[in-house]
N, C-alpha and C positions, 0 to 999 in steps of 0.2 A: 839765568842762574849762574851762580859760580861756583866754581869748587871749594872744595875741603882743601885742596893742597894749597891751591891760591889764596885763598884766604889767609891761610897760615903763613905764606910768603909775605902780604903784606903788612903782615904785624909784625916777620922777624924783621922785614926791610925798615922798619920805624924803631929796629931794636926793643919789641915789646917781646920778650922769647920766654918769661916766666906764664905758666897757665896753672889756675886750681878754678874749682868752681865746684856746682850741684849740677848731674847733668840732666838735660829739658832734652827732647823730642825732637824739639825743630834744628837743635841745633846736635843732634846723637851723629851725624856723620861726622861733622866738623870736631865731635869730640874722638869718634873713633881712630880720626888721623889723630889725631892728638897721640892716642895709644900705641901708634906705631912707629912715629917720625922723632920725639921726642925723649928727653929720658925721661925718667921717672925723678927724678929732683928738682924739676924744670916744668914737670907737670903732676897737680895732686888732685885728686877727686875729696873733696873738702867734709864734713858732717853737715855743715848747714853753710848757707849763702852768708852770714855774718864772719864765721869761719874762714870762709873764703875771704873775705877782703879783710879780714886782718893776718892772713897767710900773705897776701902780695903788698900787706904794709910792710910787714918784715923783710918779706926780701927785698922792697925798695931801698928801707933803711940800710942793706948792708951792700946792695949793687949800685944805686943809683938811680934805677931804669925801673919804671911803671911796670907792673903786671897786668893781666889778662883776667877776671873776674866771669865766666861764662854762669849764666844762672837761664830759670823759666823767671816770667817776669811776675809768676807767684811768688817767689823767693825775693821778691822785693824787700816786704816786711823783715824779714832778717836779717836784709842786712842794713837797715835804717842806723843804729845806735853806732856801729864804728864808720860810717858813711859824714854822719855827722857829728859825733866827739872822737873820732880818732883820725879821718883821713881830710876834715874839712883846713880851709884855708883858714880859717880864725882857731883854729887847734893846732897838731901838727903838720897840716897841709904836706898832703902826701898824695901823689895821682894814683890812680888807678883806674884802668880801662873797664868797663861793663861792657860787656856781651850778652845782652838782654832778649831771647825768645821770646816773641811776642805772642802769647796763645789768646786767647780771643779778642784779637785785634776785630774794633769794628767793621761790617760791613760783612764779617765772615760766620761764616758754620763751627761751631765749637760746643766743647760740653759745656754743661751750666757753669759748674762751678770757678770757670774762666772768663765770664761772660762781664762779671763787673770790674774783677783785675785789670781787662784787655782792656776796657773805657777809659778805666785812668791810669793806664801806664804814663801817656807822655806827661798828663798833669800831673800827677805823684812827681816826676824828674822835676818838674818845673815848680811844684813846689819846694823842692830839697835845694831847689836853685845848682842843678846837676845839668850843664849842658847838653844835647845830645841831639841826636840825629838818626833817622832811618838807612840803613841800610841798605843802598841800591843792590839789584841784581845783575847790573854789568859790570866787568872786571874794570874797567874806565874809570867809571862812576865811584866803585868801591873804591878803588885807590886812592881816589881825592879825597871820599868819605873819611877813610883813615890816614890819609896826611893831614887833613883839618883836626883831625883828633888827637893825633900828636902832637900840633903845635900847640892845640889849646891849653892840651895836660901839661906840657912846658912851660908856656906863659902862667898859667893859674898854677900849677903845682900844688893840682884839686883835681876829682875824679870825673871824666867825660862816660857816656854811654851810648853805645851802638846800639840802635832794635833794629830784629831781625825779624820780619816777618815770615807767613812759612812761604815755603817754596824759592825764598833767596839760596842757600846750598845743595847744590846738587846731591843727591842722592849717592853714597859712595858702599864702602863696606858694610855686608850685613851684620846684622847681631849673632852673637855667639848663638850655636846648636843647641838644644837642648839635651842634657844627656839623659839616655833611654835607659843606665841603669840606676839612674837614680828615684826616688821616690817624688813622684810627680804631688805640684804645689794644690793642685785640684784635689788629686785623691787625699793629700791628707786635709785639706781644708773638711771633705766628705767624711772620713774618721772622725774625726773633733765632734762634728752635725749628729755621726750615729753613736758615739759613747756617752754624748755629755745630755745630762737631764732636756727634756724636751722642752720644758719650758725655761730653758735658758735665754737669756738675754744676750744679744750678739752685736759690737760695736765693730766694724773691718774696716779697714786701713781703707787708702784711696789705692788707686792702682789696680789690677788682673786680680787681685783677693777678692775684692768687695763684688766684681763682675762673675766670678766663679763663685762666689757665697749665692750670690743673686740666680743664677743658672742654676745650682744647687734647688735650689727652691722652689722654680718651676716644675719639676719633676712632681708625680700624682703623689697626694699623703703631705708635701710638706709646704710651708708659708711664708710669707716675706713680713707677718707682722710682729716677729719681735727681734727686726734685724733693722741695724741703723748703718747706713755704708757712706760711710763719713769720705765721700769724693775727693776733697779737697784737704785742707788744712795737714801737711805731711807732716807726722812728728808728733800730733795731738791727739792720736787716734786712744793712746793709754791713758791720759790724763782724762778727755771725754769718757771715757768705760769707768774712770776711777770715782768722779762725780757723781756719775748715773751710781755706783754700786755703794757708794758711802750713804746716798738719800733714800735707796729701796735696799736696804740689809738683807728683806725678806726676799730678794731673786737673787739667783746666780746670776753675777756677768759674767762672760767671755769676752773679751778683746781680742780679736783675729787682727794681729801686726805684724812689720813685717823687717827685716835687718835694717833696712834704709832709712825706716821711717824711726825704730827704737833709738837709731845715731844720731838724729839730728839733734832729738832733742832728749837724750838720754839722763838728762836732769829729772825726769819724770820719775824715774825711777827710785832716785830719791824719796821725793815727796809719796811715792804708791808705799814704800818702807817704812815711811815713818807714822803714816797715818793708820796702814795694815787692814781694808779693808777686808774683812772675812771671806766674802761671798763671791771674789773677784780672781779670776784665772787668766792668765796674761800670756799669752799664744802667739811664740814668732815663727815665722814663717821665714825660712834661712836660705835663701839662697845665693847667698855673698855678692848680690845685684841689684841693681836700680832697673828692674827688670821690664818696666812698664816704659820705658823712654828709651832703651840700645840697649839694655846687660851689660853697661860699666859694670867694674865691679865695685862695691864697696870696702872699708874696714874689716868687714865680721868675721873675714878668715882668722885676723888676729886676737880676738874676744874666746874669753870661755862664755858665755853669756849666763847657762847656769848656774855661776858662779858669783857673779856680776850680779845679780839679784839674788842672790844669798847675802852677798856684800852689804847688798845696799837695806836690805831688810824684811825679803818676802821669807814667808815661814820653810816653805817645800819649792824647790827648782830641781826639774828633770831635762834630759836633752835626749832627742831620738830622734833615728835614722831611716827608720822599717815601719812599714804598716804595724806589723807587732810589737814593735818599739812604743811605738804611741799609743797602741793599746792598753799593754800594760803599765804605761807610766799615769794613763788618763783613770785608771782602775783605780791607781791606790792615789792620786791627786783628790779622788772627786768624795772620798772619806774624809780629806783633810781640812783644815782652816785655812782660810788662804792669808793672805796676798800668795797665791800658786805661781807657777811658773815654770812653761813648757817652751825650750827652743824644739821645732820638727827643722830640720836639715831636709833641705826639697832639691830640685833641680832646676836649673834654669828654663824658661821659653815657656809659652801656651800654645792650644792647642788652635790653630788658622781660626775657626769657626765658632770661637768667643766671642760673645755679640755682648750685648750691653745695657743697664741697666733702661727699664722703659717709665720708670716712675722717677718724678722731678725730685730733688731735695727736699725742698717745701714738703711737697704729697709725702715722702719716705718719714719727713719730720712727724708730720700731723698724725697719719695711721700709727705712725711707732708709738706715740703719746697717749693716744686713742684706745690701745689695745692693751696698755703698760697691766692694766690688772684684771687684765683674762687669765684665765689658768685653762 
């Protein structure tokens, strides 16, 4: 392995010192150094991986010097469109480094929803015609790794890509504490479960939501069949909820989302406004973190969010802090019309002994479908 600090030394040794990105798991040390060695002009936690590389287009254009792009190599698809009409060499050929965590890199143990991303990471590069290279775990090794990569980005003045698989950086700084006076993301996720009509429909973000909706449900008296835990796809969880609620008028959805996932791709929002489905209640879960890979923090501190979906076109938005906050907001929400909208302000962390969904996507799809008009 190598370190977080190392690493960092030899991208600033190659004069790469700009960093934004989405942060990934495998790579939560190396971003946590990030958090402490760096300033904050120099280094931005991005809304979505497209975001990200045309944040280090710009600061190219104004320094000279390639950026740093760290992403999951889910965030690929994101950032496709300025990859190849804004940074390519037949556009305005501009470098930029990728710093690609590899999550279900073949050969490995991973959750499903990584399993076909991980196969064609390197093919996906090699289709975009994006040179790139694994990541060694010796410091030796990496170094040449990222001297080859800066000369390339120089000669091509086009974007190269590091994959990292896991266990290349060591282990460094843990993730923030959870705070104990805050209103835990479990318990209100369990609120929501016990105010909102039983036969609601439940779409939940990817991340410790959809694992806690899921545990939720274990418990005697309650079901996992009208719950869809959308694993994967971050940022889609309100547009999926918004589909399903425009085509069944006659059920309530819920969409259990969550700050991280509302930012990436908060254009959604939009579109839930203009369309207005009724029956549809849009539930984030705030804890100003990407909570499920380190507790970066995110945007959200600077968002009213209930406001923000007033903006944009939902009828009623409430924001609460307290189990009784969200009780009473859920009371007079579930009288209204919707497109609704509730931010709960949670706290960061879960609890050690969150285990994990045991039903495949597939199986979660079919039974969800299977079940749509039980009452």
């Amino acid at each position: 392995m190598i370190s977080a600090a190392e690493l960092h030394a030899l991208l600033t040794g190659e004069s790469l010192d700009f960093f934004t990105g989405v942060p990934d798991s495998l790579l939560k040390h190396f971003i946590a150094h990030l958090d402490s060695a760096v300033p904050a002009d120099r280094h931005l936690v991005a809304a979505n991986e497209g975001n990200a590389v045309s944040l280090a287009a710009g600061q190219y254009l104004a320094s000279g010097r390639p950026g740093v792009v760290y992403l999951q190599n889910s965030g690929l698809g994101n950032c496709v469109n300025p990859l190849m009409s804004l940074c390519a060499e037949e556009v305005f050929s501009i470098p930029v480094l990728l710093l690609i965590g590899w999550r279900g890199q073949p050969g490995t143990t991973d959750e499903p929803q990584h399993t076909r991303q991980g196969a064609v990471t390197l093919s996906l590069l090699e289709a975009l015609a994006i040179p790139h290279r694994i990541l060694p775990d010796t410091l030796a090794e990496a170094r040449e790794a990222v001297r080859q990569a800066s000369e390339c980005m120089r000669a091509s003045q086009a974007p190269y890509a590091l994959v990292v698989p896991r266990g290349t950086i060591a282990p460094g700084s843990a993730s923030p504490d959870p705070d104990p006076c805050a209103l835990g993301r479990e318990e209100a996720i369990r609120e929501v479960v016990r105010l909102l009509d039983p036969e609601t429909l439940f779409v939940a973000t990817t991340g410790k939501a959809s694992r806690e909706l899921y545990e939720l449900r274990e418990e005697p008296g309650q079901t996992h069949v009208r719950d869809l835990l959308v694993v994967g796809s971050m940022g889609h969880t309100s547009s999926i909820a918004q589909g399903l609620a425009l085509q069944r008028p006659d059920r309530r959805v819920c969409c259990l989302d969550g700050d991280g996932s509302l930012i990436m791709h908060m254009g959604a929002l939009s579109t839930i406004g203009r369309y207005r489905p009724e029956n549809l209640i849009h539930v984030v879960l705030n804890n100003q973190a990407h909570d499920s890979v380190g507790g970066q923090p995110t945007a959200a501190a600077n968002i009213r969010m209930a406001e923000l979906a007033l903006a944009n076109g939902y009828r009623h938005a409430h924001s609460a802090g307290t189990a009784a906050e969200v009780e009473a907001a859920l009371r007079e929400l579930s009288s209204r019309r919707g497109p609704l909208f509730l931010e709960i302000r949670v706290g960061r962390g879960a609890r050690g002994s969150l285990g994990r969904p045991r039903q495949s996507p597939r199986d979660n799809r079919t039974i969800f479908m299977e079940r749509l008009d039980e009452h």
